[in-house]
N, C-alpha and C positions, 0 to 999 in steps of 0.2 A: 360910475353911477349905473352904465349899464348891470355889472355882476350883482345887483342887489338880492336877484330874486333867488341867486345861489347861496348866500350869504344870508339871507332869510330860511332855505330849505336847511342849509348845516345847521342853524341855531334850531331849528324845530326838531333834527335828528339826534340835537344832543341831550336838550331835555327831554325829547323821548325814552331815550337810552337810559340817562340820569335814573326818570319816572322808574322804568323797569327793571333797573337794580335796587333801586330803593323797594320796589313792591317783593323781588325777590330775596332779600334782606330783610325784610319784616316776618315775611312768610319761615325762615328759617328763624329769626328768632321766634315765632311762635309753636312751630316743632321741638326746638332747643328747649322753650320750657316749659312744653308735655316730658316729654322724656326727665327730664330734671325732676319733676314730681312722680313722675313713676318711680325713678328710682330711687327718692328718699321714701315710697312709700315699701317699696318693696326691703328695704333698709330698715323700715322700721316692724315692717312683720318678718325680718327674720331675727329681732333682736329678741321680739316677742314668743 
């Protein structure tokens, strides 16, 4: 019973973590799909 409050700190360190790869992994897929429409746009002005 005494360790709780360490056991409390890891669990707060994990979803922290979690939180910011998840925010890190959103942030690429929304780079992922600029770049994805650029390049069908740029695809399609050189078909033109």
């Amino acid at each position: 019973m005494e360790n709780l409050g360490y056991l409390f700190a890891g669990y707060v360190v994990v979803w922290f973590l979690l939180f910011g790869y998840m925010f890190s992994i959103s942030r690429r897929q929304k780079n992922l799909e600029k770049e994805i429409q650029m390049l069908k746009d740029m695809k399609k002005d050189a078909l033109n």
